[in-house]
BAKENU-947634 format. One record per residue: residue number from 1; residue in one letter; chain; x, y negated, z negated of N, C-alpha, C in turn. Coordinates in nm, 2 decimals. Atoms other than C-alpha are relative to their C-alpha. Layout:
<drenkols>
  bavex  numar  domi  n_east  n_north    n_up  ca_east  ca_north   ca_up  c_east  c_north    c_up
    NUM      A     A       X        Y       Z        X         Y       Z       X        Y       Z
...
</drenkols>
This chain:
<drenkols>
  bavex  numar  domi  n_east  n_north    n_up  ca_east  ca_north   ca_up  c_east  c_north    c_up
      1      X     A   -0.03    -0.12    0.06    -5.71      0.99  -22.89   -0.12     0.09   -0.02
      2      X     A    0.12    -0.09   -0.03    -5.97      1.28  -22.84    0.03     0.09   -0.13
      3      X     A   -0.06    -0.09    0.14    -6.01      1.46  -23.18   -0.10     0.09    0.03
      4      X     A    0.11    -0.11    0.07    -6.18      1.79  -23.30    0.00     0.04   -0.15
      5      X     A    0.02     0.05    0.13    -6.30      1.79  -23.63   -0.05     0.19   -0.05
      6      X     A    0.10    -0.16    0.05    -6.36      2.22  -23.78    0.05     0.03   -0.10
      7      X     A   -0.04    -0.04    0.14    -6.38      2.32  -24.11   -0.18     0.00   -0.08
      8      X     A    0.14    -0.10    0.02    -6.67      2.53  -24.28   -0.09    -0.13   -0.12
      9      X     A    0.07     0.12    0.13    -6.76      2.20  -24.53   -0.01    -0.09    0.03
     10      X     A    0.06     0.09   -0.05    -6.98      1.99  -24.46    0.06    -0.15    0.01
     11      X     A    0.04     0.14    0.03    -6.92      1.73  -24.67    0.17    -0.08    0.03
     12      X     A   -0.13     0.00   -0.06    -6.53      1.77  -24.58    0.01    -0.03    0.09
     13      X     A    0.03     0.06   -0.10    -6.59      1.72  -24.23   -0.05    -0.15    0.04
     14      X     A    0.04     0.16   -0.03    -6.79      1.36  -24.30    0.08    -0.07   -0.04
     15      X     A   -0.08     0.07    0.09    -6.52      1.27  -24.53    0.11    -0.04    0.11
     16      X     A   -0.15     0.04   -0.07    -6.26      1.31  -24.25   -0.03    -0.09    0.12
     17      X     A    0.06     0.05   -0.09    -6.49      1.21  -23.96   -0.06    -0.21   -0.05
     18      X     A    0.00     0.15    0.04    -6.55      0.86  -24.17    0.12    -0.09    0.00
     19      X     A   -0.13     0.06   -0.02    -6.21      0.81  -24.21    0.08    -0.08    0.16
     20      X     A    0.02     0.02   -0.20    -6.16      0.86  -23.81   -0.08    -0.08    0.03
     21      X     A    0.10     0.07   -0.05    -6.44      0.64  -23.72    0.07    -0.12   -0.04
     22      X     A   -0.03     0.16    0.05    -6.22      0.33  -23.88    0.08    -0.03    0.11
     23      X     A   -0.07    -0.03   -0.10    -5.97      0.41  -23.60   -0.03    -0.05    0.13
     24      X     A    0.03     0.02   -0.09    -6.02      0.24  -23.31    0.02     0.04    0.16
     25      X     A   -0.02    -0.06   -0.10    -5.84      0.42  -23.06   -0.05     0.18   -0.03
     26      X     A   -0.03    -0.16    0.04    -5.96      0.76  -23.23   -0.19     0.05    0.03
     27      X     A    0.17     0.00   -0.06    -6.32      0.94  -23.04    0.01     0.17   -0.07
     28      X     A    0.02    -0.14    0.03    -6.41      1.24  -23.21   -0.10     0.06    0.12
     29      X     A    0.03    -0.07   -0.07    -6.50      1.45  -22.97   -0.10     0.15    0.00
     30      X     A    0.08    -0.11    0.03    -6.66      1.76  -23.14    0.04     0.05   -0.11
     31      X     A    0.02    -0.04    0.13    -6.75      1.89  -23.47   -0.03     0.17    0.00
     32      X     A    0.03    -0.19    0.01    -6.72      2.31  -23.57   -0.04    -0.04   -0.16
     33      X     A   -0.01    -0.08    0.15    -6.80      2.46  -23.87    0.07     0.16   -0.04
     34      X     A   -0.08    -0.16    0.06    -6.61      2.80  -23.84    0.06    -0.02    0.13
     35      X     A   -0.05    -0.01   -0.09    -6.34      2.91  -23.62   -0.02     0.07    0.17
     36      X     A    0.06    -0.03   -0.14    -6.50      3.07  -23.32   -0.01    -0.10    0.05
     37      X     A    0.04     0.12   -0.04    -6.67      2.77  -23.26    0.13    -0.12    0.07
     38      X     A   -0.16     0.07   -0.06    -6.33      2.58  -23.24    0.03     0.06    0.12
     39      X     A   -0.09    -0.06   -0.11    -6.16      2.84  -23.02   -0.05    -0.02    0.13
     40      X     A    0.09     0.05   -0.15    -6.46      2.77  -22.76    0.04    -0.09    0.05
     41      X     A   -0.01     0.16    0.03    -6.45      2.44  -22.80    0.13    -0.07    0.10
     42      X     A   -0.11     0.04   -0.08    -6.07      2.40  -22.70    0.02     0.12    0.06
     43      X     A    0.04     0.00   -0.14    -6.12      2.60  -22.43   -0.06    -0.07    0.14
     44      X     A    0.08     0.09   -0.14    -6.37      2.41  -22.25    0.01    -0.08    0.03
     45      X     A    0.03     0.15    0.02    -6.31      2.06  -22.37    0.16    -0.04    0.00
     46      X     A   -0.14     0.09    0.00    -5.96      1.83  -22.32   -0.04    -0.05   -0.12
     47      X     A   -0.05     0.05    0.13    -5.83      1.78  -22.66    0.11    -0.04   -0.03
     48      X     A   -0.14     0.04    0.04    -5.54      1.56  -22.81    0.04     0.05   -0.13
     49      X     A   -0.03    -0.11    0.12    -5.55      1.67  -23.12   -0.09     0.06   -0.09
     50      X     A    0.14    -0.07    0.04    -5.75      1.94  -23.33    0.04    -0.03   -0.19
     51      X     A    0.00    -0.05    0.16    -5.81      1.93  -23.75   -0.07     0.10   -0.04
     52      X     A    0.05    -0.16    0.01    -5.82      2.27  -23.81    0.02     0.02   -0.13
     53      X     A    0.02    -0.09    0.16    -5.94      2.44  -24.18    0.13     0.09   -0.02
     54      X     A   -0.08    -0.11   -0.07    -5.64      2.70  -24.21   -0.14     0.10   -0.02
     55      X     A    0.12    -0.08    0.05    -5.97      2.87  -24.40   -0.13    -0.02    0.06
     56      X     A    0.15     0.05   -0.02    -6.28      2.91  -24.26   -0.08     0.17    0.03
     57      X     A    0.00    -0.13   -0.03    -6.51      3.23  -24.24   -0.01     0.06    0.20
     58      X     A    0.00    -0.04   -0.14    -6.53      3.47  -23.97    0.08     0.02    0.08
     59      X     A   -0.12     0.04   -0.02    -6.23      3.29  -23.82    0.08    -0.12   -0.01
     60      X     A   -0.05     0.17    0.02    -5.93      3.09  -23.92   -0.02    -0.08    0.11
     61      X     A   -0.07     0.13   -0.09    -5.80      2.75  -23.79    0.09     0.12    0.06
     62      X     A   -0.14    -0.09   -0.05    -5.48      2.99  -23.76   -0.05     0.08    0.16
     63      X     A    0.05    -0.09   -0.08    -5.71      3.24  -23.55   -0.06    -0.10    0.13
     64      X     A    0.11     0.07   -0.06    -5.89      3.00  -23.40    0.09    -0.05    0.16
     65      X     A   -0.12     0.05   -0.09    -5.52      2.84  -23.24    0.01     0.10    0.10
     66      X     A   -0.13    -0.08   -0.07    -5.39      3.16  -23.14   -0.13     0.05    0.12
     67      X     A    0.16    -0.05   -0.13    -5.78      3.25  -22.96    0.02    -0.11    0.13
     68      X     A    0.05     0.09   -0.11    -5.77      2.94  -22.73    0.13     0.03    0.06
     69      X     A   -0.10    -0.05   -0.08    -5.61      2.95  -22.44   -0.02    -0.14    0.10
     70      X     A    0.02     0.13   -0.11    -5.71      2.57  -22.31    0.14    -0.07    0.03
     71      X     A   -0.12     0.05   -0.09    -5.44      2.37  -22.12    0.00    -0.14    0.03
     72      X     A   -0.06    -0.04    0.09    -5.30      2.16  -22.24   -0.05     0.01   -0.14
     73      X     A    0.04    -0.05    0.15    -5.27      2.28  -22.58   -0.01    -0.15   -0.12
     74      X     A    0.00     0.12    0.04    -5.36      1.99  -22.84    0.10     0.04   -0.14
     75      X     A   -0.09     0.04    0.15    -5.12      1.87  -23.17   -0.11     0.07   -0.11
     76      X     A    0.07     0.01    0.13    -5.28      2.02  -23.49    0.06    -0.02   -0.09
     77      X     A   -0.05     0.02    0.13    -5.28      1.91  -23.79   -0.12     0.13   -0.08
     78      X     A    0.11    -0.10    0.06    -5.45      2.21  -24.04    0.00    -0.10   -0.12
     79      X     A    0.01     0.11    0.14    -5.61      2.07  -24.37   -0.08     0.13   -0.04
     80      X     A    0.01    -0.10    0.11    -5.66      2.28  -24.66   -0.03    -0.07   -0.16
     81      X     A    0.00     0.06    0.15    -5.75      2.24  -25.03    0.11     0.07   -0.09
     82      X     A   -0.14    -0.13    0.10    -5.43      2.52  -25.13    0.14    -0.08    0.02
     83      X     A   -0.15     0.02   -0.04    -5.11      2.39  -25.13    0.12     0.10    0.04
     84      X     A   -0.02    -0.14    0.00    -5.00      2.74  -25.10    0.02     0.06    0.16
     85      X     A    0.02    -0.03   -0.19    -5.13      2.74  -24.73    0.11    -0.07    0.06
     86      X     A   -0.14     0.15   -0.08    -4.85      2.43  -24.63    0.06     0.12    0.09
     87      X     A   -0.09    -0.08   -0.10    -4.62      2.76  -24.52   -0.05     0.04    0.11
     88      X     A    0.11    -0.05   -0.08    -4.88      2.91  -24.31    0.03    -0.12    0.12
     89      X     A    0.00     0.15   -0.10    -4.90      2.54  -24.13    0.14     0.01    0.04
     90      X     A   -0.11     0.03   -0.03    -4.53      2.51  -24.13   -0.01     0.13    0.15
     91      X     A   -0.04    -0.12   -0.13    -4.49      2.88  -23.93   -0.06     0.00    0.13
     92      X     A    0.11     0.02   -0.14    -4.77      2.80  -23.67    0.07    -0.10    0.03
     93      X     A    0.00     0.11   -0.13    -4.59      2.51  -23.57   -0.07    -0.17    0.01
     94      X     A    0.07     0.15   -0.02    -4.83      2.22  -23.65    0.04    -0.11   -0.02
     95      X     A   -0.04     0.15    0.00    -4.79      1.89  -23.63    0.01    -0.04   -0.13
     96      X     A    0.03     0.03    0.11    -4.88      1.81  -23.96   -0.09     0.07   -0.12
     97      X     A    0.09    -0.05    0.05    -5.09      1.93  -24.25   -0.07    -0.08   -0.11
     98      X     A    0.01     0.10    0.05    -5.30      1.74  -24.46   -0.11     0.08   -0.15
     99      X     A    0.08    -0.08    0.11    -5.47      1.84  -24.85   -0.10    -0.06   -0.05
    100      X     A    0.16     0.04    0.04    -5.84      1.80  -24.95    0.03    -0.06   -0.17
    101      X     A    0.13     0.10   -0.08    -5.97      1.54  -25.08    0.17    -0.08    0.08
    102      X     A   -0.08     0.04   -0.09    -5.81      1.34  -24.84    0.02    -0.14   -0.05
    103      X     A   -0.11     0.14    0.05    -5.59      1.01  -24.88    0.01    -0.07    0.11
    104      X     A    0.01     0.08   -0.08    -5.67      0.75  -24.66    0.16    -0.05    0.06
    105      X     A   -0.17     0.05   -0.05    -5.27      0.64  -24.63    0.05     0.09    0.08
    106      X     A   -0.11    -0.11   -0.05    -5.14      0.98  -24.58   -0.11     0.05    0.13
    107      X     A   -0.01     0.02   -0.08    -5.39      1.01  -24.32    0.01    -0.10    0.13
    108      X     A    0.00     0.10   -0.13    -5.33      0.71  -24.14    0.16     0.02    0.06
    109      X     A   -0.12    -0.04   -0.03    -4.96      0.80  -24.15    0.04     0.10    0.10
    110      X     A   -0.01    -0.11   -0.12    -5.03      1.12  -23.96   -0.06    -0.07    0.14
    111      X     A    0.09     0.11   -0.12    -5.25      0.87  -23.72    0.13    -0.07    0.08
    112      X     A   -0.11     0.09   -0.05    -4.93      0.67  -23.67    0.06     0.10    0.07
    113      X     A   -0.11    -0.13   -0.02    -4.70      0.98  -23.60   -0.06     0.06    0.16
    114      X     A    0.11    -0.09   -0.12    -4.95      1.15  -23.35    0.00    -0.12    0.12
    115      X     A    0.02     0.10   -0.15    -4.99      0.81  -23.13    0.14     0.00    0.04
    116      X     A   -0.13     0.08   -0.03    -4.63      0.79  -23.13    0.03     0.13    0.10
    117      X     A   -0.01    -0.13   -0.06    -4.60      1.16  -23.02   -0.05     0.01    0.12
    118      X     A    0.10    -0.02   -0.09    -4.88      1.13  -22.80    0.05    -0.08    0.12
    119      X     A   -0.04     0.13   -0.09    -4.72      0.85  -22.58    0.13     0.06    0.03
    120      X     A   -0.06    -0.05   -0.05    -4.41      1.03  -22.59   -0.02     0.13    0.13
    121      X     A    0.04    -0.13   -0.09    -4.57      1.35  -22.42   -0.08    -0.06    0.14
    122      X     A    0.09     0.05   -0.13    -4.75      1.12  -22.17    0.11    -0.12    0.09
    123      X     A   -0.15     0.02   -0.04    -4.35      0.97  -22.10   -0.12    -0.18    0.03
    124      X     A    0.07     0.07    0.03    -4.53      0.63  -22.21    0.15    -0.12   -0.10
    125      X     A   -0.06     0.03    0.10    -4.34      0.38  -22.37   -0.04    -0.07   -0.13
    126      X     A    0.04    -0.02    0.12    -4.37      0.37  -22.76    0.02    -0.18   -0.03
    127      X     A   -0.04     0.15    0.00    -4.43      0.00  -22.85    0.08    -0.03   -0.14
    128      X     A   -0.10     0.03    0.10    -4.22     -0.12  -23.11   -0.05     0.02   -0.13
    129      X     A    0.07    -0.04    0.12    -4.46     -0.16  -23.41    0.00     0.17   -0.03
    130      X     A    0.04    -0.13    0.02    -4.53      0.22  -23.37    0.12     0.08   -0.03
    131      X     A   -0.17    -0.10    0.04    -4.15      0.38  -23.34    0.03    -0.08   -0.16
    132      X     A   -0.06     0.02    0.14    -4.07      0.15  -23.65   -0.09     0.09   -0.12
    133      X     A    0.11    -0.07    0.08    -4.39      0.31  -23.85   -0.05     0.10    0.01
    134      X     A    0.04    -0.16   -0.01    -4.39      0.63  -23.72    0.08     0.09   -0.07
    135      X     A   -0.08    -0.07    0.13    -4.27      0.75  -24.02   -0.06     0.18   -0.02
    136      X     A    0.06    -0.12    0.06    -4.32      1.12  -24.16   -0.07    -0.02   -0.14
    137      X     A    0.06     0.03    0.14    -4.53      1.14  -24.49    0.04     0.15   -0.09
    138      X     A    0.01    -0.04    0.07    -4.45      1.47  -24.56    0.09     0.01   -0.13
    139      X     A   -0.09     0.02    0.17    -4.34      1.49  -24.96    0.08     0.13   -0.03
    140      X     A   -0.06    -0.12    0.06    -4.30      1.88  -25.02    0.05     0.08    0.11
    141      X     A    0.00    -0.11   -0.09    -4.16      2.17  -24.77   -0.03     0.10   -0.08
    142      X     A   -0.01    -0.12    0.09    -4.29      2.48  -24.87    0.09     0.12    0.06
    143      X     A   -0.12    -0.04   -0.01    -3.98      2.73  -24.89   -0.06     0.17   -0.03
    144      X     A   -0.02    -0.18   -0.01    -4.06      3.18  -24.90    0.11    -0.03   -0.10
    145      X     A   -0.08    -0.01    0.06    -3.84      3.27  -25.17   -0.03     0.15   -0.11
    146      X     A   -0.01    -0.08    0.10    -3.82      3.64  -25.34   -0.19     0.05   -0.06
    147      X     A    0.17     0.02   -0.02    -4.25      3.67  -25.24   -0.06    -0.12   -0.11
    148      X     A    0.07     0.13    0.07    -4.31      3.33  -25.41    0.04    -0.14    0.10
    149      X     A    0.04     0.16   -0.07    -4.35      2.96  -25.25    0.07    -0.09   -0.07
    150      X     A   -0.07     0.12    0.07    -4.12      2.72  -25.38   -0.07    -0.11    0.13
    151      X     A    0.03     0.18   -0.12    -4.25      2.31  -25.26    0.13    -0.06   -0.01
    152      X     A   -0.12     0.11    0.06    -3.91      2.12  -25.25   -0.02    -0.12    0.09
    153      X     A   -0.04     0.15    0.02    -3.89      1.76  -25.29    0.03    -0.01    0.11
    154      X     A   -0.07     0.06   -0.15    -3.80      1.61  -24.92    0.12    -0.11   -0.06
    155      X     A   -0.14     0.08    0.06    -3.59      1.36  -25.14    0.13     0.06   -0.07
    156      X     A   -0.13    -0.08    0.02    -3.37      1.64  -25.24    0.10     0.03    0.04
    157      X     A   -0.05    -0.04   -0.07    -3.25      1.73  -24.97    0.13    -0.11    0.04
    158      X     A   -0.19     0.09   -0.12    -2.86      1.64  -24.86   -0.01    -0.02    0.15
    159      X     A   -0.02     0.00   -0.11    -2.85      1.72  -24.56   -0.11     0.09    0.08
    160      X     A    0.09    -0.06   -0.05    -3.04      1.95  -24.26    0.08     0.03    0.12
    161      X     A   -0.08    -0.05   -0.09    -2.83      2.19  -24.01   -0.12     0.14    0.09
    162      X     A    0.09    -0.10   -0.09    -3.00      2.38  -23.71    0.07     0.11   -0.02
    163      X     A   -0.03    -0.15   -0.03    -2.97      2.74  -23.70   -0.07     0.08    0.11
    164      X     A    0.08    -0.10   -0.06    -3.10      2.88  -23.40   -0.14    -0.05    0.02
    165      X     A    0.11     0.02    0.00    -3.45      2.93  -23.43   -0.10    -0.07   -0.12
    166      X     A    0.00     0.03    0.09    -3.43      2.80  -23.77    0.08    -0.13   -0.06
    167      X     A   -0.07     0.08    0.09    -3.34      2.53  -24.03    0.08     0.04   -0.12
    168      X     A   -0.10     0.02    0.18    -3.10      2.50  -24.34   -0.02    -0.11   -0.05
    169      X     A    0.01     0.08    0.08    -3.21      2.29  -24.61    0.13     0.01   -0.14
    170      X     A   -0.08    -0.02    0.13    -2.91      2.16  -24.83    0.01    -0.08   -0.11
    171      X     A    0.03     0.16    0.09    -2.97      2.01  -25.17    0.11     0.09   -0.08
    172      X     A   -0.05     0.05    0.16    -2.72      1.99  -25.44    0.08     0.14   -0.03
    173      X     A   -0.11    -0.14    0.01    -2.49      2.31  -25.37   -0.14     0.12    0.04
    174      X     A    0.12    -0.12   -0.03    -2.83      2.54  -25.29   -0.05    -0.07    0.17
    175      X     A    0.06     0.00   -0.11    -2.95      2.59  -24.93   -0.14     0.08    0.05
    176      X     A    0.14    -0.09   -0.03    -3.28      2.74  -24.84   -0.03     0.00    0.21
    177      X     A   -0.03    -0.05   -0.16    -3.33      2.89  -24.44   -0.18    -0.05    0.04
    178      X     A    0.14     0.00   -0.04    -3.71      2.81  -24.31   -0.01     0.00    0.12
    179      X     A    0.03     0.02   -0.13    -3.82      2.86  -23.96   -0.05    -0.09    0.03
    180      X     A   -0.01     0.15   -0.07    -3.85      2.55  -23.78    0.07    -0.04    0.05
    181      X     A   -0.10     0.04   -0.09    -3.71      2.39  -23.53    0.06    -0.12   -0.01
    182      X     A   -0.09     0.13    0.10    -3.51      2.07  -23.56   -0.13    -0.14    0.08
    183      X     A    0.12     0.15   -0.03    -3.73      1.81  -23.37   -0.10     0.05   -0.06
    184      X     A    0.11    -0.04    0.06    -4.04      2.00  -23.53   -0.02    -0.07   -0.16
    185      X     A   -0.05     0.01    0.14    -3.89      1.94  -23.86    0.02    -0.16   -0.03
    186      X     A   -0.01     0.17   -0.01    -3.77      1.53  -23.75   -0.11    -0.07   -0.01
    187      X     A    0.08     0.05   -0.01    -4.08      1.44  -23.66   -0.11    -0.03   -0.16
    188      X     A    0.08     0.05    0.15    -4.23      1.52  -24.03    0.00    -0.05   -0.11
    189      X     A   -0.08     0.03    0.08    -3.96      1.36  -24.24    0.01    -0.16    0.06
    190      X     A    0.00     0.17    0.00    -3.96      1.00  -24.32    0.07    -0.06    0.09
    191      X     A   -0.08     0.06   -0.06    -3.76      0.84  -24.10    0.10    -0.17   -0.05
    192      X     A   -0.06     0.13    0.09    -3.67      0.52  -24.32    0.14     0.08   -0.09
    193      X     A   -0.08    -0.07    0.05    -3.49      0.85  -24.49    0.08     0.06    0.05
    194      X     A   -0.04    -0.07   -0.09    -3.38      1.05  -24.25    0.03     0.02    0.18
    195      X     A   -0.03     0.01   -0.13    -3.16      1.05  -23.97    0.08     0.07    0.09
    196      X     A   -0.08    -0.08   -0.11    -3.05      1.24  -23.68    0.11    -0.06    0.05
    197      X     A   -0.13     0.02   -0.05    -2.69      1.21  -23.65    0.10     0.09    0.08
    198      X     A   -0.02    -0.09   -0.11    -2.62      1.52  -23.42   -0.10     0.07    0.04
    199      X     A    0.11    -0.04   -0.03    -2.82      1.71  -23.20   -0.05     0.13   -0.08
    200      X     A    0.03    -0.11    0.08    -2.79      2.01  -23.51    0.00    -0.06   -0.11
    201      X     A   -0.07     0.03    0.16    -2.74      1.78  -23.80   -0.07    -0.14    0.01
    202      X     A    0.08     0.15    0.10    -3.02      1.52  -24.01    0.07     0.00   -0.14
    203      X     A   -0.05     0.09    0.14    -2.92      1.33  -24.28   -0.07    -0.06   -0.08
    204      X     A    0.08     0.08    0.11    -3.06      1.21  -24.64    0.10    -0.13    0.04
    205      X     A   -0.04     0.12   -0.05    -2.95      0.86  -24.51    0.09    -0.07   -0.19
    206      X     A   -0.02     0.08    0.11    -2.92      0.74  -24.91    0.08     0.09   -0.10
    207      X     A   -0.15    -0.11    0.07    -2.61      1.06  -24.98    0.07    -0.09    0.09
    208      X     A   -0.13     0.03   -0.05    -2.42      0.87  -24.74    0.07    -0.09   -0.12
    209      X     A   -0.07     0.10    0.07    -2.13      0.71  -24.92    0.07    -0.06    0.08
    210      X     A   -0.04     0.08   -0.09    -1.90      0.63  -24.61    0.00     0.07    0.15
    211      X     A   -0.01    -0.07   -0.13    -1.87      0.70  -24.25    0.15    -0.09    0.07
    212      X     A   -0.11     0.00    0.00    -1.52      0.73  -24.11    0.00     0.01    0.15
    213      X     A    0.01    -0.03   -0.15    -1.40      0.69  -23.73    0.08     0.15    0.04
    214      X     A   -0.06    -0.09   -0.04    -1.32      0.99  -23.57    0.04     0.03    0.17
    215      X     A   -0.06     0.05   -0.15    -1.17      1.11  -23.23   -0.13     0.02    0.14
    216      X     A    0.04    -0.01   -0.13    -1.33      1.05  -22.84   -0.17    -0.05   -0.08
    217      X     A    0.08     0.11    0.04    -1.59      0.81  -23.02   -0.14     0.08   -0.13
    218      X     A    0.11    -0.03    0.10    -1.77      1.01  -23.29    0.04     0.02   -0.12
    219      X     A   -0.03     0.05    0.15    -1.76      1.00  -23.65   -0.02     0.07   -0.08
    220      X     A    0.03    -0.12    0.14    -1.72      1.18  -24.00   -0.12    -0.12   -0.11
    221      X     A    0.10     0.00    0.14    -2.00      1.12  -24.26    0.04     0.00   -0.08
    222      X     A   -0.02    -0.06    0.19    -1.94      1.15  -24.60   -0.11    -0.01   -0.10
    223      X     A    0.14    -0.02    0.11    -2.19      1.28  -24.87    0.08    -0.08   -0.08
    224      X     A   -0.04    -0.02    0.14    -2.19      1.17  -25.21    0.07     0.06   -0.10
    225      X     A   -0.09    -0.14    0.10    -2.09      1.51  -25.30    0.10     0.06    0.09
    226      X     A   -0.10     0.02   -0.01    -1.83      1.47  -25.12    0.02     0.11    0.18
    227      X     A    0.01    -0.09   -0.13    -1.97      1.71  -24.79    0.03    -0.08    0.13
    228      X     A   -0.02     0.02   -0.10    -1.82      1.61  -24.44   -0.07     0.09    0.08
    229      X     A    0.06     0.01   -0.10    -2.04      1.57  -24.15    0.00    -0.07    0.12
    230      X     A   -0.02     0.04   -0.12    -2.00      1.50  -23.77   -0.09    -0.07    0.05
    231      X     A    0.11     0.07   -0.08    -2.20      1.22  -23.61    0.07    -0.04    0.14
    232      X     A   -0.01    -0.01   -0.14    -2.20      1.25  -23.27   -0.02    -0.17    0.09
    233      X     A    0.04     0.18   -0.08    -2.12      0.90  -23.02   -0.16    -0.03    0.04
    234      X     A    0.11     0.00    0.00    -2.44      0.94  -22.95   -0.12    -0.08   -0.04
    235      X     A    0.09     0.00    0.14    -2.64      0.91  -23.28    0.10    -0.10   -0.07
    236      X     A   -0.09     0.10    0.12    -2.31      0.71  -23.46   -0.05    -0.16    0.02
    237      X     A    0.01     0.08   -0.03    -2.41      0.38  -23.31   -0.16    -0.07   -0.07
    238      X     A    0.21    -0.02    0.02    -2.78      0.42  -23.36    0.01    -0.01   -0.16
    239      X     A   -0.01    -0.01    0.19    -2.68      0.49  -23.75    0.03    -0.12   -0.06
    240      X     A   -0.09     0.12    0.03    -2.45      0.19  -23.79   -0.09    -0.12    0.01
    241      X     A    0.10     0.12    0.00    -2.71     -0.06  -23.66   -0.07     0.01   -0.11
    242      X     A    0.07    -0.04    0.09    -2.96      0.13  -23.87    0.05    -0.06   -0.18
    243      X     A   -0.10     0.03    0.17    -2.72      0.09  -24.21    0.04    -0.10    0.00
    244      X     A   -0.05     0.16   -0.06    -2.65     -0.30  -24.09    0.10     0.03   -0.02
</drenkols>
């Protein structure tokens, strides 16, 4: 895994770059300190994935993304000290995003996620250890709401219905809309929690109360609170083993 390491602090950069160094499949590849530098950077150089500042002077991470124009494009994860920034990350798209000082677990969890990803996009097959432990870590989504940032709980959440170009987050009779796409969104959410039981519809796995047969081999769900949902022949099977 070919990394790039940019972000205007020093001592942030050795902190993450030590971490990386434990990693044995992981070669840093090149170090920035501001966003220009990046944008060059992944232009010239084959990158898997970049850790982009969203903050940095001159030019963001954000700027930094949208300047390069190298081929292919690598996974970012942005890292920030704001929690504030999460939306920012969410809208770009990134893979992940990770918050200063850094947590050796939560990033080894993004480590897991990323090899797992990376092997998918290289039509590789994912060895077993890694699909069981390629879990999502993240805890909060950040939610736009009335020009304020709500973080909500990922354990809140009932359920999760595509819209388009967008998600629906449903917890507890309230739904909130965020842009995101639905594998975008799979990929960041636990997977011990969360399961894709149609190709529009994830599931808090621990609201289910029963699942009921339904017709031409697909199945009703049932929340807790009492919400019916369609799991597709597909995904029903895959659930059932899952739930012994």
């Amino acid at each position: 895994m070919r990394v790039l390491i940019a972000d205007d602090e020093r001592l942030a950069r050795q902190r993450l770059l030590s971490l990386l160094e434990k990693e044995d499949d992981v070669q840093v590849v090149g170090e920035c300190s501001d966003g220009a530098a990046a944008s060059e950077f992944l232009k010239s150089k084959p990158v898997d994935v970049a850790f982009l500042d969203i903050e940095m002077p001159g030019q963001s991470g954000l700027e930094a993304l949208t300047a390069s124009t190298g081929s292919p494009q690598p996974l970012i994860v942005f890292i920030t000290a704001f929690e504030q920034y999460a939306v920012r990350a969410f809208e770009a798209n990134a893979f992940d995003y990770l918050l200063k000082p850094y947590r050796e677990e939560r990033l080894r969890n993004t480590l897991t996620r990323l090899r797992g990803h990376l092997a998918l996009l290289s039509k590789k097959t994912i060895p077993n250890n890694l699909r069981e432990n390629a879990n999502g870590d993240v805890e909060r989504i950040p939610i736009k709401s009335n020009g304020r940032i709500l973080l909500l709980k990922t354990d809140e959440i009932d359920w999760i219905e595509a819209e388009h170009n967008y998600v629906r987050l449903h917890t507890r009779g309230v739904a909130h809309l965020i842009r995101e796409t639905m594998t975008a969104l799979e990929v960041k959410l636990n997977s011990r929690r969360f399961r894709r039981i149609h190709r529009s519809t994830i599931v808090n796995v621990e609201r289910i109360k029963e699942i009921q047969p339904w017709f031409r081999g697909d199945a009703i769900v049932v929340l807790d609170n009492g919400q019916k949902l369609t799991a597709s022949r597909n995904f029903r099977d895959q659930l059932r083993e899952w739930l012994g």
